[in-house]
N, C-alpha and C positions, 0 to 999 in steps of 0.2 A: 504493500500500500504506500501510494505516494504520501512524503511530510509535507509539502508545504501548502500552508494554508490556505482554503478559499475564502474569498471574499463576498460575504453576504454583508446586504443592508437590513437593518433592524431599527424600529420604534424605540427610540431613546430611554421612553419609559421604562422598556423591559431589561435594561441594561442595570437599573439600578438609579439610574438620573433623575432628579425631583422635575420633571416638566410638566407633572400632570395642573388641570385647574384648578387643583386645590393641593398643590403645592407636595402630593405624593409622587409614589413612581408605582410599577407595578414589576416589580424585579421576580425574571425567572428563572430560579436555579439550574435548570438544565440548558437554560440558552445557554448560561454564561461561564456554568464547573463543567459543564460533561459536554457539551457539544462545543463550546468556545474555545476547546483544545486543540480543535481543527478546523476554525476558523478565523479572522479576521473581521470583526464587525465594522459597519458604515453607519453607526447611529444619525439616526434625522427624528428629529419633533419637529413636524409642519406648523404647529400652532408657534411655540418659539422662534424659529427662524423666519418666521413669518414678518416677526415683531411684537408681536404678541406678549404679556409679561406671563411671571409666573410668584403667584396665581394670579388668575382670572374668571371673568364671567364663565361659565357654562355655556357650552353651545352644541344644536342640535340640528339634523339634517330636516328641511320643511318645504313643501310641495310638491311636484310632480316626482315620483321615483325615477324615472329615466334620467331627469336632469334638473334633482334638487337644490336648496337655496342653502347656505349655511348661516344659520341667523343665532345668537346670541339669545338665549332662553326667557334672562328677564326683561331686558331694556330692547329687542329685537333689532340690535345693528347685525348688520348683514352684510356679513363677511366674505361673499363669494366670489366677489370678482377679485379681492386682496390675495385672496389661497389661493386662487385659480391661475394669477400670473406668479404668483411666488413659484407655484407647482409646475410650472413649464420651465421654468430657469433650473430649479433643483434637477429634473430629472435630466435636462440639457449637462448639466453639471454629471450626473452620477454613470454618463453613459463612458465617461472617462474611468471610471474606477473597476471597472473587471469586474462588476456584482454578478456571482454565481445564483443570486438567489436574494430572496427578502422575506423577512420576515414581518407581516402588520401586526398591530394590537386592534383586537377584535373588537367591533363594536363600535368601533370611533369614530366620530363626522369626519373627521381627514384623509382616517389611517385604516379604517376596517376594511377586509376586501370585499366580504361579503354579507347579507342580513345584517344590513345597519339599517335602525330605525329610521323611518321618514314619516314625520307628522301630517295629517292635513291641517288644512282650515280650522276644521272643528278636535281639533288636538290629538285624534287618533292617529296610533304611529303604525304601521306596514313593514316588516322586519323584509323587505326588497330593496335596499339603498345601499351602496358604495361609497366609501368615502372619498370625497375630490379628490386627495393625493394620491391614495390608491390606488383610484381610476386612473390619472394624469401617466401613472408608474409602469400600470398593466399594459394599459394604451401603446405605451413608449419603447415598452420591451415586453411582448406575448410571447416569446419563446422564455423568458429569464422562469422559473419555477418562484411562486411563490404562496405562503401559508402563513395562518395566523396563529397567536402561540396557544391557542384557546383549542383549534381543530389537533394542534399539533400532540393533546394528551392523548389522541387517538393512533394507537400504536401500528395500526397499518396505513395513515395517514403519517405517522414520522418518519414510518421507514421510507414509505414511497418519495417524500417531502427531501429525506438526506439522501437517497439516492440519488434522485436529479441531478442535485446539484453539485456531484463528486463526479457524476456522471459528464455533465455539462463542463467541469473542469478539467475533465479528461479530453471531452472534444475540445477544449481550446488549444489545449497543447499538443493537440493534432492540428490544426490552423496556425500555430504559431511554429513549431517544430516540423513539418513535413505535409505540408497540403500538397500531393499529389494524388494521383492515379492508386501507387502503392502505397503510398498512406492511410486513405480513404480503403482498401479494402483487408490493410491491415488491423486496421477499428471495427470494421463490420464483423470480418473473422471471431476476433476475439469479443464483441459483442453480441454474439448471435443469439447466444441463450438467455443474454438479459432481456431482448425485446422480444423473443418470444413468449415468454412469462406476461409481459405485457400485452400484446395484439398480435396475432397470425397474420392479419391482414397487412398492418403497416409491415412488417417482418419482408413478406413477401416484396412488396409494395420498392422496401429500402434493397434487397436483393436484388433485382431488375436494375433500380439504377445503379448500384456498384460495378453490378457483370458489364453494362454499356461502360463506364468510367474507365472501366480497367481493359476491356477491349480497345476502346477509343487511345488508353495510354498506350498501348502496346503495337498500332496499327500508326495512329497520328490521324486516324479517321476524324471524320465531323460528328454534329453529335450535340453540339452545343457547346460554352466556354465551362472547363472544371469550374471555378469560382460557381455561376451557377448551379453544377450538381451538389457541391457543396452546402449552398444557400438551403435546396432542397432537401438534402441529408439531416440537415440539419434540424429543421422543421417537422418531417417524418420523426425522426428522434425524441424530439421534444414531446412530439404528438402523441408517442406510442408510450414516451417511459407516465404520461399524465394520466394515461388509463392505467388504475388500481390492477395490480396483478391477485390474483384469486387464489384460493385451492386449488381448484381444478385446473387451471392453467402451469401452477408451479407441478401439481401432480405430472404432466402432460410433459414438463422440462425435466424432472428427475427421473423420468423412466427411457427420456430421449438420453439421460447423460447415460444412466443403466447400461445401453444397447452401446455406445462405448466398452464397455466393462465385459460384456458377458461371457466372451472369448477365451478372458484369465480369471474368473470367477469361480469359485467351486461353487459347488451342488448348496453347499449352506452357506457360504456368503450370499449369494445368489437367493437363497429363503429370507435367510436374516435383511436385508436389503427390500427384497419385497414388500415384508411384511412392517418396515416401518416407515415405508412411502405408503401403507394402507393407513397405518395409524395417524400418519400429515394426514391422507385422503381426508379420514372420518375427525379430523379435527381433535384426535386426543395426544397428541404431541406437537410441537411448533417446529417453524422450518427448520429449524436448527438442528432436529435429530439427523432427519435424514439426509443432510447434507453434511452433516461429521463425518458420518460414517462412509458416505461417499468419498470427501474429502481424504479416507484415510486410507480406500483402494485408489484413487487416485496416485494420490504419494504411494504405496506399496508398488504399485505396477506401471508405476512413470508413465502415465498416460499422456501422452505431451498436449494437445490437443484440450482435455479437459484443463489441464493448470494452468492452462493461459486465457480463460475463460472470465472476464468479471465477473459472472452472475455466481460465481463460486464466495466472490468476496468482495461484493462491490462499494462497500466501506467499512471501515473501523472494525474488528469483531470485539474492540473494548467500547462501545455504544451498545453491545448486544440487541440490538434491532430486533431480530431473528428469533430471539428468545419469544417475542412477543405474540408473532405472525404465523 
């Protein structure tokens, strides 16, 4: 596993930082001891940088959900054109800093990405509103992965969430390190079984253009400019690691890694192996069993092929993700 650190942006708050309206923070322990060990944070409070002090009035997202008002709770200043160009220069700004990823604080008129209250007229609020910065952020970078720290106690929503974005830092150091022909089908190679876990479809989808890319390297044929298949790759990637990988899907990847194996497997490895990709199946063990013990004919019978595989180990195993899933 690569050291060095990626760079995600994160809501100041959760960092520990008093920028909340009332002059708290909402600091959380796993952003900043257990996952802050392999990353870098971009702290942003939109409300501060704004100009804004701290503390301050309260304010809440009000009128149309598609394209709410930011107004101030009690005295109703309406803040939405001040955030809205602050929020185009920050993100202008943050497309310079290599963010693998971001993390919102949930809930928030600026910062939520998703079900954030929107009031009517008559004070009822509609948990369908996006926070201006948030939106401003998604808007500006739809491939970059992002989550709030509220979805993120949901353990197959963190792992999917660190994934990306270890993922996403891997494809950069293929763009920065080796954007070719062989580069590009080098990444696919050894990513095969992580986007299959996620979608058959895109899988296939990213397949097709890699085999053009790599023919086209190899002939000098036309085809399109790489940079383009690239842009594409990219996007397909994003696309597929965004869909939740399943049981049934991971079942579907450990019995593909299996048929690797079966060649040098005895009779009871080959049982014992079955039978506790049955027990992933039915949900009374987590992915972690059976991909130990994969892991350890892997390593016993040098499977070269499988060990160079991410989906074997596509972050940290001191996060213990896996444990969870």
């Amino acid at each position: 596993m690569e050291t060095e650190n990626i760079r995600l942006g994160i809501s100041a708050c959760l960092m520990g930082q008093k920028v909340r309206y009332d002059g708290g923070h909402k600091w959380d322990r796993f952003l900043t001891d257990t996952l802050g060990r392999y990353v870098e944070y971009v702290p942003v409070c939109p409300e501060v940088e704004c100009g804004l002090g701290t503390p301050r009035e309260a304010m809440r997202l009000v009128g149309n959900p598609a394209a709410p008002r930011l107004v101030t709770v009690r005295s109703g200043v309406d803040l939405t054109d001040r955030m809205r160009q602050w929020a185009a220069g920050r993100v202008a700004e943050l497309a310079d800093e290599n963010l693998c990823g971001f993390i919102f604080k949930s809930d928030s008129p600026s910062s939520g990405m998703e079900r954030v209250k929107v009031y009517s007229d008559s004070g009822m609020p509609v948990k369908t509103g996006v926070g201006l910065f948030a939106r401003a952020f998604m808007d500006r970078f739809p491939l970059i992965p992002t989550e709030e720290e509220g979805r993120l106690h949901d353990p197959g929503l963190r792992e999917n969430f660190i994934e990306r974005i270890f993922t996403l830092r891997r494809w950069r150091k293929l763009l920065t390190e080796s954007p070719t022909p062989g580069g590009l089908v080098d990444f696919h190679t050894r990513n095969k079984l992580l986007i299959r876990a996620h979608c058959e479809r895109h899988y296939r989808e990213m397949g097709k253009l890699v085999a053009e890319a790599g023919a086209s390297g190899r002939t000098g044929g036309a085809g399109g400019p790489l940079a383009e298949r690239l842009d594409r790759y990219e996007t397909l990637l994003m696309g597929a690691l965004s869909l939740r990988a399943t049981h049934k899907k991971h079942v579907n990847v450990l019995q593909h890694m299996m048929g690797y194996l079966k060649k040098v497997l005895s009779a009871d490895e080959k049982q014992e192996l079955l039978e506790l990709i049955d027990l992933y199946r039915r949900q009374l063990v987590p992915l972690v069993a059976p991909l130990t013990l994969l892991n350890h004919y892997i390593r016993k019978y040098d499977v070269a092929y499988l060990k160079d595989q991410t989906y074997v180990q596509p972050h940290p195993v001191e996060l213990k993700l896996r444990n969870h899933v």
